[in-house]
C-alpha positions as CSV (number, residue, x, y, z in Angstrom):
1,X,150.8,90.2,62.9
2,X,150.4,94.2,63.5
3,X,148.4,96.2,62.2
4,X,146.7,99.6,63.1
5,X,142.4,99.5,63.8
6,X,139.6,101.8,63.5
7,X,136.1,101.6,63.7
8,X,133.2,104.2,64.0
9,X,129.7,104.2,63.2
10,X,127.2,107.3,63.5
11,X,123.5,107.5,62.6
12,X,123.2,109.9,60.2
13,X,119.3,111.5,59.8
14,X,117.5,108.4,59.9
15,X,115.2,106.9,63.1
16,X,118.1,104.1,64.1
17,X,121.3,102.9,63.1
18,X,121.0,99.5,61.6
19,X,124.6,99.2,60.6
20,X,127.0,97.1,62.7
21,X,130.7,96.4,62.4
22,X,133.5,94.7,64.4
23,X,136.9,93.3,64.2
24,X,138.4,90.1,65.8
25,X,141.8,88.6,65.5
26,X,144.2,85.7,67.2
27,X,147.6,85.0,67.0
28,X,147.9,84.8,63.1
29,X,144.7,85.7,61.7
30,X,142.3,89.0,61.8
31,X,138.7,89.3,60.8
32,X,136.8,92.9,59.6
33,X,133.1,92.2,59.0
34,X,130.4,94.8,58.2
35,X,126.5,95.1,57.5
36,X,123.7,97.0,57.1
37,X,120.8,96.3,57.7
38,X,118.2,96.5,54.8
39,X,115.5,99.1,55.3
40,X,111.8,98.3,53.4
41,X,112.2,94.6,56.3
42,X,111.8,93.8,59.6
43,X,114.4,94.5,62.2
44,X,117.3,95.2,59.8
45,X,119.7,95.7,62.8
46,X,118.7,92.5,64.2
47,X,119.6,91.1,60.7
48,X,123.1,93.5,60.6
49,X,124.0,91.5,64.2
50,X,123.2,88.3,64.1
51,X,125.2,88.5,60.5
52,X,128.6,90.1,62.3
53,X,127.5,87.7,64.9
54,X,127.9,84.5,63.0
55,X,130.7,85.3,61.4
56,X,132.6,86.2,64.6
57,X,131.7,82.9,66.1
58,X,132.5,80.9,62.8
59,X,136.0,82.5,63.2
60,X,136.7,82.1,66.8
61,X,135.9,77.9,66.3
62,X,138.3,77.7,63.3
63,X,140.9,80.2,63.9
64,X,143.3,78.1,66.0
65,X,145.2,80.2,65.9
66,X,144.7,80.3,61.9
67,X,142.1,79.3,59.6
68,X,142.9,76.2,57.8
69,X,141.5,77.6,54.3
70,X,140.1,81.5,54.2
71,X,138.5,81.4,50.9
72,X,136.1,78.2,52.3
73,X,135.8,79.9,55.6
74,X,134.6,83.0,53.7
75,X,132.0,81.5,51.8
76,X,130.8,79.2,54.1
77,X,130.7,82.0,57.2
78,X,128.8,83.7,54.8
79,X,126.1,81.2,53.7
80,X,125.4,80.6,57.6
81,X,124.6,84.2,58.2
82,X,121.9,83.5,56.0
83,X,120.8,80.5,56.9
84,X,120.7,82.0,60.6
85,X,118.6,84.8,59.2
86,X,115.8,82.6,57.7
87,X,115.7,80.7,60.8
88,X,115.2,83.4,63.1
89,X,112.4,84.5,60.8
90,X,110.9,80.7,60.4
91,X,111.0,80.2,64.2
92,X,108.9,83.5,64.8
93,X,107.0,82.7,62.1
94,X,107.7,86.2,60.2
95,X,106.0,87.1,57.3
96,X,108.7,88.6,56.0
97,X,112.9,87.8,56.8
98,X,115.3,90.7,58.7
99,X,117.6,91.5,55.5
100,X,121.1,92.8,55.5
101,X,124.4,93.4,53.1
102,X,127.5,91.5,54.2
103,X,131.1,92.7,54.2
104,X,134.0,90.3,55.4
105,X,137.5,90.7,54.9
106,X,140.7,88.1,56.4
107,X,144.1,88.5,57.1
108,X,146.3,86.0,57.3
109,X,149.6,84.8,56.5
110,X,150.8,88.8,55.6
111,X,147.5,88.4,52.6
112,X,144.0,89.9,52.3
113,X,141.1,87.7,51.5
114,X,137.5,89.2,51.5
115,X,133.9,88.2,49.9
116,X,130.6,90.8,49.9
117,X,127.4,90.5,49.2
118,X,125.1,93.4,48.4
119,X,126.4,97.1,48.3
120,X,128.3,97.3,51.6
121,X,132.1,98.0,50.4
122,X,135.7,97.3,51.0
123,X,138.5,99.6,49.6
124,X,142.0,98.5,48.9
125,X,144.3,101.6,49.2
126,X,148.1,101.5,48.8
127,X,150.2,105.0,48.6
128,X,147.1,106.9,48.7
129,X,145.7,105.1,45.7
130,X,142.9,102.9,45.2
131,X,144.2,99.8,44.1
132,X,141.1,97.5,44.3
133,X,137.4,98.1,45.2
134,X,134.5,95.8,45.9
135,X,131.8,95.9,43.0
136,X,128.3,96.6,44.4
137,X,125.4,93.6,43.8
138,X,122.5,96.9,42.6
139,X,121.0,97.4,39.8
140,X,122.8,100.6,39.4
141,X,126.2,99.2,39.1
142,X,124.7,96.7,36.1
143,X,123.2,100.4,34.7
144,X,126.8,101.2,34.5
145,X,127.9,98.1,33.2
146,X,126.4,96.0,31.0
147,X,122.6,96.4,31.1
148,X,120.8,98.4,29.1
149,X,117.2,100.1,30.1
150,X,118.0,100.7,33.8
151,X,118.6,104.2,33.6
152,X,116.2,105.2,36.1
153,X,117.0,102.5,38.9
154,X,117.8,103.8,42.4
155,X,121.2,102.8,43.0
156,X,120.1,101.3,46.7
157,X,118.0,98.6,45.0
158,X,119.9,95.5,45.2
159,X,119.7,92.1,43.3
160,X,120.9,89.6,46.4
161,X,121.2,90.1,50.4
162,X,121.3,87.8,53.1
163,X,118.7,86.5,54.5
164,X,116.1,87.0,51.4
165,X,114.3,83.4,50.5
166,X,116.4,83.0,47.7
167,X,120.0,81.7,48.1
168,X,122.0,84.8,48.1
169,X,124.9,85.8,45.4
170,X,128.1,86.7,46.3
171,X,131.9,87.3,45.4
172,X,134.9,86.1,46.9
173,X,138.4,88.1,46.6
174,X,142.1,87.6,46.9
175,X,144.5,86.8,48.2
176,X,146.3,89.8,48.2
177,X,149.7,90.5,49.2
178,X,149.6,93.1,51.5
179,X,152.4,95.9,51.6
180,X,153.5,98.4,54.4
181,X,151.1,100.9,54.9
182,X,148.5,99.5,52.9
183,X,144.9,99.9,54.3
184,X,141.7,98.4,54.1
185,X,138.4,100.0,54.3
186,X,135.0,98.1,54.6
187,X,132.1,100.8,55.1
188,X,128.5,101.0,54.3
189,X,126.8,103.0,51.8
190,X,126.0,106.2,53.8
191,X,130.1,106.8,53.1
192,X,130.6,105.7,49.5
193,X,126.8,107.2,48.6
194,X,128.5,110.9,49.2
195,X,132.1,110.8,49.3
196,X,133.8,109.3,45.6
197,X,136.3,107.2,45.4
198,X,139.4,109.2,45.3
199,X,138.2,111.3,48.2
200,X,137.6,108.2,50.3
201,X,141.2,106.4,49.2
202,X,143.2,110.3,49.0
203,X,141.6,110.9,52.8
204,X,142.7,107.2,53.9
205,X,145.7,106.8,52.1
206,X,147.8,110.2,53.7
207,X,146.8,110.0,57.1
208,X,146.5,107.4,59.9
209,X,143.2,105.2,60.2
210,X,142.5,106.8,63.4
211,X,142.6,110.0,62.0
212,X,140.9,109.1,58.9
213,X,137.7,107.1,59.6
214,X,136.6,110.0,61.4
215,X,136.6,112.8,59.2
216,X,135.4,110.4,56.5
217,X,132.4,109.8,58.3
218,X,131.9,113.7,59.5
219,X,132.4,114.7,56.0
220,X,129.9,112.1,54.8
221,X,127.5,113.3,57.3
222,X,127.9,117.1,56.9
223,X,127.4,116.8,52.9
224,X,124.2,114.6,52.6
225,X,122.9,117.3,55.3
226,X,119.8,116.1,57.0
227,X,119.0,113.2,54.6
228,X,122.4,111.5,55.5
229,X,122.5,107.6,55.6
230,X,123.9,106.1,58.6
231,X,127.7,105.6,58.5
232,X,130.0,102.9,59.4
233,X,133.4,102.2,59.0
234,X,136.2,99.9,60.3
235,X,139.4,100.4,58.8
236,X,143.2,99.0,59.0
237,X,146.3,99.9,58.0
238,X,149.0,96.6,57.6
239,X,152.0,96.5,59.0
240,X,155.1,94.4,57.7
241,X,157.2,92.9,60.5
242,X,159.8,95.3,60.2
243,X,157.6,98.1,60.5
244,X,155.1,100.3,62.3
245,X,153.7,102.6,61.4
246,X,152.6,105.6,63.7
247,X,149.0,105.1,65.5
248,X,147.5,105.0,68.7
249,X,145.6,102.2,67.6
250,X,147.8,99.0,67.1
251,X,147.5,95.7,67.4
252,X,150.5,93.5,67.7
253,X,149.6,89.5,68.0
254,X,153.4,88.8,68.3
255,X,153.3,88.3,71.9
256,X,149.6,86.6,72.1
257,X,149.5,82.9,73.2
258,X,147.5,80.9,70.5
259,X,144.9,80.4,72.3
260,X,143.8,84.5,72.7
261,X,141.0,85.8,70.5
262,X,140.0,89.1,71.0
263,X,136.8,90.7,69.1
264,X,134.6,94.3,69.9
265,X,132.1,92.3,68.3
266,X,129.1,91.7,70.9
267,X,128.9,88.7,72.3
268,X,125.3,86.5,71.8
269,X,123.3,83.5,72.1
270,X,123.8,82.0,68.2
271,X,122.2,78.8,69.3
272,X,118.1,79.5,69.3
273,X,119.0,83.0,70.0
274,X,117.6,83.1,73.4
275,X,118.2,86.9,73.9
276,X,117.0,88.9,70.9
277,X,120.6,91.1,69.6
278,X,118.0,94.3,69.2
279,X,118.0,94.1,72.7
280,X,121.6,95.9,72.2
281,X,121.0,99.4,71.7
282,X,123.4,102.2,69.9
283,X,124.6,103.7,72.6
284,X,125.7,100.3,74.4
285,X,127.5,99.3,71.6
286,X,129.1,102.4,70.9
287,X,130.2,102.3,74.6
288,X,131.7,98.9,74.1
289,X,133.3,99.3,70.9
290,X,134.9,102.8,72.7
291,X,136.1,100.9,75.9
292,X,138.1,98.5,73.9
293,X,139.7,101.0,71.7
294,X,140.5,102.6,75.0
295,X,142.2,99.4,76.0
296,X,143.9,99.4,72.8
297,X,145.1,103.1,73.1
298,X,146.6,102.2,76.8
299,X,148.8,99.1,75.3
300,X,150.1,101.3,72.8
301,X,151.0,103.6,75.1
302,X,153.0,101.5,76.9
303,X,155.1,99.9,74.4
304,X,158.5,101.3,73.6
């Protein structure tokens, strides 16, 4: 596989930054996961990492190097975030559950699989188009849809998230053939609740993801002014095999053995969660997430 990576998050005017994001891969499959913690609950960033968390672990047991079916993985990776959720809560005896939105997207076998729950999104963008989006679980995206007397609903209610007491909905996407250059975007709502559609897939689709998750998320930022969401974005661009595009950002599995995996997703105790994932602040995991795209940047380099 290759493929080009980038991932940023920023808090925007708000006390914290309960998003998290990540990416991990082997030999001959890549993972992009993304949450956001639900404000109005308990330790929503606790929620966000022990959801990317899960996930990450899920895939590193049964990517070997390649999962044996991504549409089961999907589901089921999500259905344990949630049931990790409401056993962190029932072991602490919380009177409430940590609450978060779920984002996950595979590739494998040159296709893209993906399944969401809640409002967190992932855009599909080929030749600075938007080809497919992810269709929000809120009230306001049934306003503008099919039901009728929710005019007045704030579009960051939502219907299902993990980790509430009822089993949580959720849809499942793909596969997708993936072209050169096509990229995939999963972000949170503080970018898609300011920027539109075309701007997000016009600003992707002409320039590199390096180049692009950035000024997507300072553009974000700068318009919602003072009241801005947090924003968080991971983004690739696909590669066929006889291409590459230009980035300082690629990953190239090619030359991997099959027992690599490789993830900026922070490492933690999934079994009883002996060390509580708030203990992680922003800052450390911006300076990990930044340390490995450094390490990415030098390989690059160093290829012909």
């Amino acid at each position: 596989m290759k493929f080009s990576v980038f991932q940023l998050s920023r808090r925007g005017g708000r006390q914290k930054n309960e998003d998290r994001m990540g990416y991990s891969y082997t030999r001959e499959s890549a993972l992009f996961v993304l949450a956001d913690g639900m404000g109005g609950h308990p330790k929503g960033e606790v929620a966000a990492q022990i959801a990317i968390q899960t996930v990450s672990s899920m895939f590193q047991r049964q990517a070997r190097p390649a999962l044996k079916n991504v549409p089961e993985f999907l589901s089921a990776a999500l259905l344990g975030a949630h049931h990790q959720l409401l056993r962190y809560s029932n072991e602490r005896a919380m009177l409430d559950t940590p609450r978060t939105t779920l984002v996950v997207a595979v590739v494998q076998d040159g296709c893209a699989h993906w399944i969401h729950c809640g409002d967190s999104r992932l855009y599909l963008v080929r030749d600075a188009e938007l080809l497919m989006r992810t269709r929000d679980h809120s009230y306001q995206e049934l306003r503008n849809g099919v039901a009728p007397g929710l005019e007045r609903v704030n579009r960051n209610v939502l219907f299902t998230c993990l980790g509430s007491p009822t089993k949580p909905l959720f849809d499942v996407a793909g596969p997708v053939l993936l072209e050169q250059g096509d990229r995939l975007l999963l972000c949170s709502d503080g970018l898609w609740g300011t920027l539109d559609d075309d701007t997000i897939a016009d600003e992707l689709g002409n320039k590199t993801v390096s180049q692009a998750v950035p000024q997507l998320v300072e553009s974000a930022l700068r318009k919602a002014g003072d009241s801005s969401d947090n924003v968080t974005v991971v983004a690739m661009e696909w590669e066929t095999p006889n291409g590459f595009a230009p980035s300082n950002l690629r990953v190239t599995t090619d030359s991997i053995n099959e027992e690599v995996f490789a993830s900026t997703i922070q490492a933690g105790s999934l079994e009883g969660f002996v060390e509580e994932p708030d203990d992680m602040d922003d800052e450390a995991i911006e300076r990990s997430i930044a340390e490995i795209n450094d390490a990415i940047k030098r390989t690059a380099a160093r290829k012909p």
